[in-house]
GUKE-399621 format. One record per residue (C-alpha): x, y, z; residue number from 1; residue in one letter. Coordinates in steps of 0.02 Angstrom, whole numbers, plus 50000, padded with zeros to 5 digits. Example, Ala and Ser with C-alpha at 12.3 -4.5 7.8 and 13.67 -1.06 7.14 Angstrom:
REM residues 2
{atom {50615, 49775, 50390}, 1, "A"}
{atom {50684, 49947, 50357}, 2, "S"}
This chain:
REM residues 455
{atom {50000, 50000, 50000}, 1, "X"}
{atom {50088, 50165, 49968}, 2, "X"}
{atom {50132, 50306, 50092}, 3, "X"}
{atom {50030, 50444, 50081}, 4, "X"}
{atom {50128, 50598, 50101}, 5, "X"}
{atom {50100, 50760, 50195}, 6, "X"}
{atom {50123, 50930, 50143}, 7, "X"}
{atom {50281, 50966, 50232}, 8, "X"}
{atom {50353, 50772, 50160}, 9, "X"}
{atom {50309, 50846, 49974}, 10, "X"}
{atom {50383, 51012, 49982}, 11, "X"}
{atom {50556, 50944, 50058}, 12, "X"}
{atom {50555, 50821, 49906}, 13, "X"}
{atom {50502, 50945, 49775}, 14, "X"}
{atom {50666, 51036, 49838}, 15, "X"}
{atom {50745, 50899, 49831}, 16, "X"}
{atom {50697, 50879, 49664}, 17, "X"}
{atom {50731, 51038, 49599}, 18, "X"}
{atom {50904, 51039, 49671}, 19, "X"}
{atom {50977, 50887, 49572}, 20, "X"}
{atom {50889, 50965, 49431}, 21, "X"}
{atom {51022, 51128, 49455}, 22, "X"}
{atom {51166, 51024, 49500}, 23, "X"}
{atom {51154, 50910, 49341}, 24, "X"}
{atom {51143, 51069, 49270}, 25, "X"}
{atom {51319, 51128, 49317}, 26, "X"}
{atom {51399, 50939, 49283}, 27, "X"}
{atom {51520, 50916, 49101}, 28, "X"}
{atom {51414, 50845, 48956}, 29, "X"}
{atom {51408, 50659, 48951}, 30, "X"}
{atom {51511, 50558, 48834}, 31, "X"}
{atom {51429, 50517, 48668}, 32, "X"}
{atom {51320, 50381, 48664}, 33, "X"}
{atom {51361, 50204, 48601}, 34, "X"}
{atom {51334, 50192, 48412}, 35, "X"}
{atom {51196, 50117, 48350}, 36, "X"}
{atom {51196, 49899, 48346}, 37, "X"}
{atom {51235, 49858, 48176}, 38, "X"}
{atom {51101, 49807, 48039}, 39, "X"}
{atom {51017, 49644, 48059}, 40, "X"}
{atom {51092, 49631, 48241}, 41, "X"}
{atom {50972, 49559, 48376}, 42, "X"}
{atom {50850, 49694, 48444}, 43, "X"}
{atom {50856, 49713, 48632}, 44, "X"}
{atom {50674, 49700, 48700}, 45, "X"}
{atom {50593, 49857, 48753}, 46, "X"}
{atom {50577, 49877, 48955}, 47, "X"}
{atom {50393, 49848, 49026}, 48, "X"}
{atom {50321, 50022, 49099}, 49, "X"}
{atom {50323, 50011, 49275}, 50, "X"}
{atom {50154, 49975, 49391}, 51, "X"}
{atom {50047, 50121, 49404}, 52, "X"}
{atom {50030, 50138, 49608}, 53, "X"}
{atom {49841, 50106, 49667}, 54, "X"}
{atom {49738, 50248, 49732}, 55, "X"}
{atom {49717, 50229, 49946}, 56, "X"}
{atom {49543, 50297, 49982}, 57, "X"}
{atom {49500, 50314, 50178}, 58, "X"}
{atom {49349, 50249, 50199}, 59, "X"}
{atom {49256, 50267, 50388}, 60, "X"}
{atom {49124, 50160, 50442}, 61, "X"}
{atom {49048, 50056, 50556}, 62, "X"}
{atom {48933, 49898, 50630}, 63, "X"}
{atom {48882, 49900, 50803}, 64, "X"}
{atom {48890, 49740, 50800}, 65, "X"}
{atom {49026, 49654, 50863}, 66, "X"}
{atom {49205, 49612, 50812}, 67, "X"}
{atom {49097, 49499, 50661}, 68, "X"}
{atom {49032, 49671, 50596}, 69, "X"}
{atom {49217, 49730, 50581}, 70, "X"}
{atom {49243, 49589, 50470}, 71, "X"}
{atom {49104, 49611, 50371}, 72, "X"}
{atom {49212, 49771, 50310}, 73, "X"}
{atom {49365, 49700, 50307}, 74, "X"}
{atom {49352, 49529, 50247}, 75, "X"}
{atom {49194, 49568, 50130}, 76, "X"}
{atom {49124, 49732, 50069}, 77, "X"}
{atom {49297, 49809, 50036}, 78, "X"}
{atom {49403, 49654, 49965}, 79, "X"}
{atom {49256, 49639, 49836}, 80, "X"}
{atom {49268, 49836, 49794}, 81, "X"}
{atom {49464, 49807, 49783}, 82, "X"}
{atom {49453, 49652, 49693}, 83, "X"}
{atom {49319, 49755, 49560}, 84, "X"}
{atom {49438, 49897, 49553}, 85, "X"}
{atom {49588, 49824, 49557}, 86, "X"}
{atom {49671, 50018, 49520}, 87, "X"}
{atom {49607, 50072, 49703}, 88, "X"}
{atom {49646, 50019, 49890}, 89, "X"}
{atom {49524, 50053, 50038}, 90, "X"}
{atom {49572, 50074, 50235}, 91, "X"}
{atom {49437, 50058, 50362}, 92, "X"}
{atom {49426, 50182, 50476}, 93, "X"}
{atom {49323, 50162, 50644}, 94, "X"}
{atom {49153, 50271, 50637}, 95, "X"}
{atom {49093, 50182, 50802}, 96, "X"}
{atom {49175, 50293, 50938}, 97, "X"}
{atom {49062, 50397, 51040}, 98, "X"}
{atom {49160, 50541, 50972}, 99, "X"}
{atom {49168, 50481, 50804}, 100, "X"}
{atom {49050, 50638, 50737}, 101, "X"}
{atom {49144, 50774, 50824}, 102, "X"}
{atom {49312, 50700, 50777}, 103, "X"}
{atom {49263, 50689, 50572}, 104, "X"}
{atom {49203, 50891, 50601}, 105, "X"}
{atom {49388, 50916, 50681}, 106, "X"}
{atom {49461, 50824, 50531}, 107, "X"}
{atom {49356, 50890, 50397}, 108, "X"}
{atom {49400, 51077, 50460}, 109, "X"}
{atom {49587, 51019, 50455}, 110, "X"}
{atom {49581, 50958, 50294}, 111, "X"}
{atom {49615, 50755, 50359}, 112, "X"}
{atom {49443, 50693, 50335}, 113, "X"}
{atom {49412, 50507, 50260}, 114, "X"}
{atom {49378, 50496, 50088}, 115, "X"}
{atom {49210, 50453, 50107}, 116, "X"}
{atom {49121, 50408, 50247}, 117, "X"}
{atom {48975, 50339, 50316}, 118, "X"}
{atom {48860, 50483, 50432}, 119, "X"}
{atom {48698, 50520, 50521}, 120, "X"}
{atom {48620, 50687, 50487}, 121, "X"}
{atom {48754, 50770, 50411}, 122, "X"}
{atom {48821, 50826, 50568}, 123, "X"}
{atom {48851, 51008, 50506}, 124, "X"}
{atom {48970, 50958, 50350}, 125, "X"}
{atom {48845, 50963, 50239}, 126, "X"}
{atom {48782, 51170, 50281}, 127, "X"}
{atom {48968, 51210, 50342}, 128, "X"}
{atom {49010, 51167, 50135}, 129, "X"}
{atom {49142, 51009, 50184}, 130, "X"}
{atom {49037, 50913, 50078}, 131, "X"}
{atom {49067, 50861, 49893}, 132, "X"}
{atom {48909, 50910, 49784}, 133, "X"}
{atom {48868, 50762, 49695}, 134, "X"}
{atom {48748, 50787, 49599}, 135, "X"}
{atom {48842, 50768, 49440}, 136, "X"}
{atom {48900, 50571, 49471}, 137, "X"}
{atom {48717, 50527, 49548}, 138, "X"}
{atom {48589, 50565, 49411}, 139, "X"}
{atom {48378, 50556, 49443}, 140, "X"}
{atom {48384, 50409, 49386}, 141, "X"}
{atom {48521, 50338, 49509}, 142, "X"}
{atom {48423, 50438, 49650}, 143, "X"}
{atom {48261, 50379, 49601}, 144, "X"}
{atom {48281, 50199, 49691}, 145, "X"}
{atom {48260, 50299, 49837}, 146, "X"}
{atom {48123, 50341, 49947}, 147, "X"}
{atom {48118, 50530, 49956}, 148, "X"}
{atom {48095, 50540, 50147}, 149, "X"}
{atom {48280, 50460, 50141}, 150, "X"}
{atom {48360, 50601, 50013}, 151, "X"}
{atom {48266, 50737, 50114}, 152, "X"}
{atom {48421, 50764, 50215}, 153, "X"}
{atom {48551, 50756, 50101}, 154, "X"}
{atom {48475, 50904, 50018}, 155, "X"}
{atom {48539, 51064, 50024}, 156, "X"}
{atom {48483, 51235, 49915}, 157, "X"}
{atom {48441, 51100, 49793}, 158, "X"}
{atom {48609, 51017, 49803}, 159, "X"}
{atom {48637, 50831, 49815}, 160, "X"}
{atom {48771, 50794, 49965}, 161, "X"}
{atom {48736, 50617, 50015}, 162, "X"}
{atom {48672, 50459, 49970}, 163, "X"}
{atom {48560, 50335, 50069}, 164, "X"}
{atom {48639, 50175, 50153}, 165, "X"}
{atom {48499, 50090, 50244}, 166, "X"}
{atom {48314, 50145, 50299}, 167, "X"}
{atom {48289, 50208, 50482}, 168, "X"}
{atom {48108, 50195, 50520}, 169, "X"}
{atom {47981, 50135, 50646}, 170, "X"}
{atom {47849, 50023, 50674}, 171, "X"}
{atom {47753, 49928, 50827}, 172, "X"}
{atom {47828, 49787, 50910}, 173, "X"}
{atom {47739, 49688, 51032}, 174, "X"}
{atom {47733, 49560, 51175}, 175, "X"}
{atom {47608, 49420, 51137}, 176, "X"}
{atom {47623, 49353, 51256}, 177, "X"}
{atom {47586, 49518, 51357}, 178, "X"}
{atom {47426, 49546, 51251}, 179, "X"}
{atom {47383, 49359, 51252}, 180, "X"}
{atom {47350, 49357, 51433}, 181, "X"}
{atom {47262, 49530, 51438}, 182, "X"}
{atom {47148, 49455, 51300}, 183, "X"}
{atom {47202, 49587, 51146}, 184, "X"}
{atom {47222, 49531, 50977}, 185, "X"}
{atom {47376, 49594, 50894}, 186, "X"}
{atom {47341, 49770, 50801}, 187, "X"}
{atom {47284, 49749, 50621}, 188, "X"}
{atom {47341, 49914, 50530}, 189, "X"}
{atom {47177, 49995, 50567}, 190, "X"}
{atom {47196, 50041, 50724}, 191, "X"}
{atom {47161, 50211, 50812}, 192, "X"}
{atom {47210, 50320, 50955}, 193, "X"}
{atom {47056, 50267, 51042}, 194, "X"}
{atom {47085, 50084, 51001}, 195, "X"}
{atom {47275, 50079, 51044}, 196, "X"}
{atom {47248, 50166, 51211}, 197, "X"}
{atom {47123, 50033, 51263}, 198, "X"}
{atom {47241, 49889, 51230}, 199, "X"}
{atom {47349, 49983, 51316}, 200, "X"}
{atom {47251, 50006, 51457}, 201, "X"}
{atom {47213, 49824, 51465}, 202, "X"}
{atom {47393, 49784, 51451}, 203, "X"}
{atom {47450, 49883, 51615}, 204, "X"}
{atom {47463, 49777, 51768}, 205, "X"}
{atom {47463, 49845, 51961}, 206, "X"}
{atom {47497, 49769, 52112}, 207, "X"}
{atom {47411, 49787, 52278}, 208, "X"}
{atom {47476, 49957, 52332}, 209, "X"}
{atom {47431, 50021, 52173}, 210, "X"}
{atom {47575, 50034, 52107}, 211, "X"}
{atom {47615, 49994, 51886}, 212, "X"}
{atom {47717, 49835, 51860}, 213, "X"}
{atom {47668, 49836, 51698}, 214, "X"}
{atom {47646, 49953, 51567}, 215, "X"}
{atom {47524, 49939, 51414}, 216, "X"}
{atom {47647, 50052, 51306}, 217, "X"}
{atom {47838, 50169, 51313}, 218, "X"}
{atom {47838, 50365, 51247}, 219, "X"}
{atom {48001, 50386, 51133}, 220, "X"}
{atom {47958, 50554, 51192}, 221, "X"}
{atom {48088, 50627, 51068}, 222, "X"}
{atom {48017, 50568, 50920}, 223, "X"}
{atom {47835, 50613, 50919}, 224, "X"}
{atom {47812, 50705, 50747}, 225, "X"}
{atom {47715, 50572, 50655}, 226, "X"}
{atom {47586, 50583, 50792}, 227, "X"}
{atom {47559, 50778, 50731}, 228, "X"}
{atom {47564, 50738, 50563}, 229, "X"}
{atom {47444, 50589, 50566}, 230, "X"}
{atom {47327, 50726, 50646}, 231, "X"}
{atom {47348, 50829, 50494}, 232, "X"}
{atom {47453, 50948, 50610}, 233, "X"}
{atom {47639, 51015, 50533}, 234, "X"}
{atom {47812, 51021, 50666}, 235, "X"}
{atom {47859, 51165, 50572}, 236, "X"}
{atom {47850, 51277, 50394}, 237, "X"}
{atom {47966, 51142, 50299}, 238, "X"}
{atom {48011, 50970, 50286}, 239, "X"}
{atom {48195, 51030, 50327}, 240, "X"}
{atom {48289, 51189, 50405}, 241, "X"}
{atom {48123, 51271, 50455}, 242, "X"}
{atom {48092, 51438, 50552}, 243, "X"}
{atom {47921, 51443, 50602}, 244, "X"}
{atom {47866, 51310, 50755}, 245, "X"}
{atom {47673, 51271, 50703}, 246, "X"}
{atom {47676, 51111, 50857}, 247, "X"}
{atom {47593, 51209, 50972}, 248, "X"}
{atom {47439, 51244, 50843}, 249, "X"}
{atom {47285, 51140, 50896}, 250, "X"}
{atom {47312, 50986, 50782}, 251, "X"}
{atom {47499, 50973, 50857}, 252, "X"}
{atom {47445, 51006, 51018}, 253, "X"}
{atom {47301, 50887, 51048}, 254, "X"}
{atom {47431, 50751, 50983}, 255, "X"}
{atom {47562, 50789, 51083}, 256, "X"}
{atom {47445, 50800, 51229}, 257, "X"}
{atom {47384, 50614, 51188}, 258, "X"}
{atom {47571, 50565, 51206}, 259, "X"}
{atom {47615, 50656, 51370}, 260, "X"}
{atom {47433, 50590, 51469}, 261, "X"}
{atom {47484, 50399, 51426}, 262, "X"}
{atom {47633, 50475, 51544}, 263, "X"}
{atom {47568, 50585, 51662}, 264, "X"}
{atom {47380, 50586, 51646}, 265, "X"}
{atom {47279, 50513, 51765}, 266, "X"}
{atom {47245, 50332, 51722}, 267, "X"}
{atom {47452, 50302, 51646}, 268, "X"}
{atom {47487, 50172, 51534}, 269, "X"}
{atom {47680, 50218, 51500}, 270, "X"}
{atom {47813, 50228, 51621}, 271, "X"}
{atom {47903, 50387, 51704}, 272, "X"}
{atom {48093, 50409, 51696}, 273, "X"}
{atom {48152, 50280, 51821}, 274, "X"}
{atom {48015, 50157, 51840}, 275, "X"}
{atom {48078, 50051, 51710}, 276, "X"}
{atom {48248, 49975, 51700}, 277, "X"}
{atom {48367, 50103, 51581}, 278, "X"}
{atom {48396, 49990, 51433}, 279, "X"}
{atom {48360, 50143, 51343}, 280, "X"}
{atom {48219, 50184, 51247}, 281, "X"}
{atom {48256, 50102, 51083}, 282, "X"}
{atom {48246, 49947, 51170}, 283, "X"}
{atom {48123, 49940, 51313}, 284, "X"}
{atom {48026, 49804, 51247}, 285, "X"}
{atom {48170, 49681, 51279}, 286, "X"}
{atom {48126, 49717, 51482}, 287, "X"}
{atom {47970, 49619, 51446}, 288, "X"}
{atom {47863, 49746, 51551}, 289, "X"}
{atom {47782, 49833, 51402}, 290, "X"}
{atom {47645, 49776, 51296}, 291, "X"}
{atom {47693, 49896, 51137}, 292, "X"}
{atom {47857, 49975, 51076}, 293, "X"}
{atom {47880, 50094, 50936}, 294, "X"}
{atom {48057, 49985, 50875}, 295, "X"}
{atom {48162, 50037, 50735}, 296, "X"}
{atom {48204, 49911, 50585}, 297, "X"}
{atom {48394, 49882, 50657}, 298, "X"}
{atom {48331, 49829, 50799}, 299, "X"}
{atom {48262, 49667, 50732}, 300, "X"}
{atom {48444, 49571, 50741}, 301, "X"}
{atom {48453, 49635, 50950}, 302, "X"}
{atom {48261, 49584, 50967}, 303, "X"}
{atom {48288, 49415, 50884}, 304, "X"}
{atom {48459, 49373, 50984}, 305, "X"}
{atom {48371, 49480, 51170}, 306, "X"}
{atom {48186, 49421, 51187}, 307, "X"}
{atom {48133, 49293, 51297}, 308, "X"}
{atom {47966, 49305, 51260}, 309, "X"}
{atom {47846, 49289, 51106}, 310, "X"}
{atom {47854, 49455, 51006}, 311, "X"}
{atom {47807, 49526, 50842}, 312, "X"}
{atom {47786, 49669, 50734}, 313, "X"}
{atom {47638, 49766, 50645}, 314, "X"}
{atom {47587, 49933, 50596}, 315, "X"}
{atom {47590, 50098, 50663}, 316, "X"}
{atom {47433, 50139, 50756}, 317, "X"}
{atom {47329, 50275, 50624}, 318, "X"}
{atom {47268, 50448, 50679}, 319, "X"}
{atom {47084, 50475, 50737}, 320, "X"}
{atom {47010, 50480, 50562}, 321, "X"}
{atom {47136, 50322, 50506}, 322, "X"}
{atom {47286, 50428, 50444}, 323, "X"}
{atom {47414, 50330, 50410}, 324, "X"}
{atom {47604, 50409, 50450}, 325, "X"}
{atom {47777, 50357, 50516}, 326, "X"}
{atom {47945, 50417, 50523}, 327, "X"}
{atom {48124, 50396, 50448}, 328, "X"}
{atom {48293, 50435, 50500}, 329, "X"}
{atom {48448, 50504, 50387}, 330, "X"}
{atom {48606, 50412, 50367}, 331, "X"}
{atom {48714, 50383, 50215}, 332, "X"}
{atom {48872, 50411, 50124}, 333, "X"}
{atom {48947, 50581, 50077}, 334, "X"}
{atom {49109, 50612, 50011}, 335, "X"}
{atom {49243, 50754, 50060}, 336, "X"}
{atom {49265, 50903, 49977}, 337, "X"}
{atom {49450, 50889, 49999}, 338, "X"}
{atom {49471, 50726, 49920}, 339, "X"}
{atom {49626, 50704, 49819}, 340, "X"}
{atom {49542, 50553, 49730}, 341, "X"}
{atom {49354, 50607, 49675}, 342, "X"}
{atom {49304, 50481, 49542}, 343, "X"}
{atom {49366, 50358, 49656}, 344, "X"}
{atom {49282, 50392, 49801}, 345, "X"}
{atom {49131, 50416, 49682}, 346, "X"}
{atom {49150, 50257, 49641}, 347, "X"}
{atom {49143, 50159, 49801}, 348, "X"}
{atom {49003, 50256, 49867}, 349, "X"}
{atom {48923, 50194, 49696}, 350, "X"}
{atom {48983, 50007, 49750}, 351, "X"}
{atom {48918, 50050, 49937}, 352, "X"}
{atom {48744, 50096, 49885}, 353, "X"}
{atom {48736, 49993, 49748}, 354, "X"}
{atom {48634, 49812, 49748}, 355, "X"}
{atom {48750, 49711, 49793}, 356, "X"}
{atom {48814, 49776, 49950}, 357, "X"}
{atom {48646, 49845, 50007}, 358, "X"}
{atom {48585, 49666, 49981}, 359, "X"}
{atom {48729, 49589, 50102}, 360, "X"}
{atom {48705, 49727, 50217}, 361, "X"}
{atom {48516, 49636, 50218}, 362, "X"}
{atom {48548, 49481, 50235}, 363, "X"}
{atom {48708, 49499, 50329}, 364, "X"}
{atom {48736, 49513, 50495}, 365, "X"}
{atom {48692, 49684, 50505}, 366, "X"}
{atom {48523, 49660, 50466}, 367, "X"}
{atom {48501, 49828, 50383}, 368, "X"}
{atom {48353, 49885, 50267}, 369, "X"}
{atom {48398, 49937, 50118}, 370, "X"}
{atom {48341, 50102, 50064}, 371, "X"}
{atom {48332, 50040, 49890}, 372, "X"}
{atom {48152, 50016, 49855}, 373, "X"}
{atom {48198, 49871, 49717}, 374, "X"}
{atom {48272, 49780, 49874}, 375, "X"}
{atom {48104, 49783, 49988}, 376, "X"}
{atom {48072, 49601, 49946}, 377, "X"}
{atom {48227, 49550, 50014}, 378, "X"}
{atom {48194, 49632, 50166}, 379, "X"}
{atom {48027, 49569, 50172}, 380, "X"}
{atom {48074, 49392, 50127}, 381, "X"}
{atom {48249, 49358, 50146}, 382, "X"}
{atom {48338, 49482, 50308}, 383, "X"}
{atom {48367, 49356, 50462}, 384, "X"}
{atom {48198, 49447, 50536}, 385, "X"}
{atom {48100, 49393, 50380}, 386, "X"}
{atom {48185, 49207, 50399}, 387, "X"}
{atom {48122, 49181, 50586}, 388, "X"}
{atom {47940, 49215, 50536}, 389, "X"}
{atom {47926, 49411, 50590}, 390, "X"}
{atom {47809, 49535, 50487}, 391, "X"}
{atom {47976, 49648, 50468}, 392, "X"}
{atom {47872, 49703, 50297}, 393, "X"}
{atom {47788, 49800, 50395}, 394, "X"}
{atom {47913, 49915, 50383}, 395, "X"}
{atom {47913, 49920, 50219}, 396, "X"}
{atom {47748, 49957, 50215}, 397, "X"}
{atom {47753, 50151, 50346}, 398, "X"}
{atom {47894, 50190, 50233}, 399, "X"}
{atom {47757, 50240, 50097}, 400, "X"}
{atom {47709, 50370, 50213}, 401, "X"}
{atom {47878, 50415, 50337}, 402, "X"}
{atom {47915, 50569, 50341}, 403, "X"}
{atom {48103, 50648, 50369}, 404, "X"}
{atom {48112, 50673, 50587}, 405, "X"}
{atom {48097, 50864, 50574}, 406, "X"}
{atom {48243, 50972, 50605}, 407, "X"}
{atom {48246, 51155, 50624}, 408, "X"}
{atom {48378, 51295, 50534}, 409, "X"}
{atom {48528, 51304, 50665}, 410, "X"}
{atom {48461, 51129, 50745}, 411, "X"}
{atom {48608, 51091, 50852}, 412, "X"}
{atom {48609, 51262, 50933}, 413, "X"}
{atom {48400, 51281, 50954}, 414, "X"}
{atom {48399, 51104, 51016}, 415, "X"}
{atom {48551, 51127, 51137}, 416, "X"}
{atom {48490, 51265, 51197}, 417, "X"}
{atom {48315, 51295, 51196}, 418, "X"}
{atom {48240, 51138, 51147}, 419, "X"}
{atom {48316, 50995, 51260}, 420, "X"}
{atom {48316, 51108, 51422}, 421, "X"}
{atom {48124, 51121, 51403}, 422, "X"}
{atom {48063, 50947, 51336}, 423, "X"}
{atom {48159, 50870, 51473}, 424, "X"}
{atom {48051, 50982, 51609}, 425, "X"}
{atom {47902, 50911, 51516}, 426, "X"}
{atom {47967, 50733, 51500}, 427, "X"}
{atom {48100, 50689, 51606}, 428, "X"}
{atom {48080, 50809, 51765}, 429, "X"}
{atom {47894, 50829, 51741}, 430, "X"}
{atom {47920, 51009, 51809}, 431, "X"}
{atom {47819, 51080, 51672}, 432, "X"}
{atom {47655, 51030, 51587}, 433, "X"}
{atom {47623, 50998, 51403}, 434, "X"}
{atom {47555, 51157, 51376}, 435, "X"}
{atom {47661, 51248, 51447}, 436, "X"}
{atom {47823, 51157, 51382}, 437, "X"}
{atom {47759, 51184, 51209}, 438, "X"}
{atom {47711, 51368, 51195}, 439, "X"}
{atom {47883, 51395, 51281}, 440, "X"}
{atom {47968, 51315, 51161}, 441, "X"}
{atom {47896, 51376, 51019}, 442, "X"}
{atom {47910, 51575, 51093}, 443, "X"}
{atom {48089, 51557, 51118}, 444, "X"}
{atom {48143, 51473, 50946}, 445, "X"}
{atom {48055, 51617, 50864}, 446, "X"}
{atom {48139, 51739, 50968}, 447, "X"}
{atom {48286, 51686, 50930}, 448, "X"}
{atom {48253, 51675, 50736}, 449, "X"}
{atom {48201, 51850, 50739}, 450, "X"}
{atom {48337, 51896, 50848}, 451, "X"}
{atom {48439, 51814, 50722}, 452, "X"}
{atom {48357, 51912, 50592}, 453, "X"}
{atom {48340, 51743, 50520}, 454, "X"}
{atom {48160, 51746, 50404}, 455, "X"}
């Protein structure tokens, strides 16, 4: 594998360089040179050109998994890419550290970011211009595999700067065996509020002090969008980057409000902070003390390998007039701006998102699904989930109406500091109400837009 070399390491050899050039310059003239071989004489074969070095492209990823997801990378994906482009070499590069976002910003500022690289959100690269547009290697018809909930985020002023690995999304697991004692059939896609909240009600066990050893349901209290939207309420003026909070308008509200009384109402169906072991909230359902989980599609691997109990999936519960919605999550590959090696890195995101290695990335033992809608059947059919008898198509089937999770202009400062410090007085402290939280939140991030003099 060839050294890359720095700045400093190329200057002192272009000097180098440059200063044999000047002293050859200064040395006698060289003797003649040998007369030509005679006619007829033997012809001395020409010297083969020497090996063109491969291109090293930095590529940063990840599995959560296990030391067997590091070898999917290693001993997998990348020797096939190598092995298909035998002009080009790949090094992994952990993306799994805690700090692993923050430390590709660092980089990418620097100039020392990956190649390419595998991201949620776009962590700021993409609006801080680190990114490499890409719009002219991934044509419409390229992005039109996609569902557009995924490519949402990797939009900016009309500019492509990512491409979709796998689908992030939602749907309802459950504890049969939970529902088969309490007597409730397993939801059938039809569902409503006022359906869900009675199962949930007959789901929730207490003992003789009163007290809830079992809960019908769990609030993912920080994803609660597709609630307002199934209500025919908006989060905000935008799919992406908005200004203008609209939760706290009726529709938004009165969803919102169902969420936060299955907490803190007065007949509770969903555990408080602390009254449930911290497994955290993807996971809950793995306690075996709820009835229903909102559980995201790479969770299927954890519940399959976790669960004691019988458990399934089905659909999203619908809104009060049966509106059907869900969310979805960005991640995906992007590229760096500062790239040395563009059409290569072009090309392995190409190899990354391609069929192939989505379809491994199935099947495999990451259990990922695909965001390539001409791969949903091998979700539905063939992903380990599929294979152990579990309706994972159903979510397939809320990705035909996810939305993108909503995310304001200037997200990481409004939610650091105005956002989190409130919803966790309405969620996690309890010290404010609903209400209250709400029209806080939604006074103070348009302050601070029109402080901002941001329209």
């Amino acid at each position: 594998m060839a050294r890359h070399i720095s700045r400093r390491d190329f200057l002192r050899l272009s000097a180098a360089t440059a200063s044999g050039a000047l002293l050859a310059a200064c040395q006698p003239a060289p003797a003649p040179s040998a007369p030509a071989p005679a006619e007829g004489a033997a012809e001395q074969p020409a010297a083969a050109p020497a090996a063109a070095e491969p291109v090293n492209l930095r590529l940063a990823e990840g599995s959560w998994v296990g030391p067997e997801g590091l070898k999917f990378w290693t001993d997998h994906i990348i020797p096939k890419f190598e092995e298909e482009n035998p002009g080009i070499k790949v090094t992994y590069e952990d993306a799994e550290g805690a700090d692993y976002v923050d430390k590709l910003f660092t980089m990418a500022v620097a100039g020392e970011a990956p190649d390419a690289f595998f991201i949620w959100w776009s962590s700021g690269l993409m609006e801080k211009g680190q990114l490499l547009q890409l719009d002219e290697y991934f044509d419409k018809e390229y992005m039109a595999d996609f569902f557009p909930g995924n490519i949402a985020w990797q939009v900016l002023d009309g500019k492509l700067y990512g491409i979709p690995k796998y689908i992030s999304t939602i749907c309802l697991g459950y504890n049969k065996d939970i529902l088969d004692e309490a007597g409730v059939s397993v939801p059938d896609g039809t569902w409503t509020w006022d359906q869900y909240l009675d199962a949930c009600r007959k789901c929730t066990k207490r003992d003789a002090d009163g007290k809830i050893t079992q809960w019908g349901t769990y609030i993912g209290h920080d994803y609660l969008a597709h609630y307002v939207w199934m209500n025919h309420g908006e989060w905000m003026d935008g799919d992406l980057f908005g200004t203008k909070p609209l939760f706290r308008e009726p529709p938004a509200l009165e969803a919102l409000k169902f969420n936060w009384d299955m907490v803190y109402g007065e007949d509770p169906v969903a555990p408080r902070p602390g009254e449930i072991a911290d497994f955290g909230w993807h996971n809950v359902l793995t306690t075996g003390k709820v009835a229903f989980m909102e559980s995201h599609s790479w969770m299927v691997t954890n519940y399959i390998a976790e669960n004691n109990f019988n458990w399934g999936f089905t659909d999203l519960v619908n809104g009060p007039d049966g509106t059907k919605s869900g969310l979805t999550f960005t991640n995906g590959y992007s590229i760096y701006k500062g790239t040395k090696h563009v059409d290569e890195s072009v090309k392995l995101v190409k190899f990354l998102t391609g069929t192939w290695a989505s379809t491994e990335m199935c099947t495999g033992i990451l259990g990922l699904q695909p965001a390539r809608r001409s791969l949903t059947s091998v979700w539905d059919t063939q992903s380990m989930g599929a294979k152990e008898g579990y309706d994972v198509s159903a979510f397939s089937r809320v990705m035909e109406v996810a939305r993108l999770v909503p995310e304001f202009k200037d997200n990481q400062k409004i939610a650091t500091e105005i956002w989190n410090p409130i919803w966790e007085q309405v969620w996690i402290t309890g010290d404010l109400g609903i209400e209250e939280g709400v029209n806080l939140a939604a006074d103070r991030i348009t302050e601070y837009y029109e402080s901002a003099g941001i329209a």
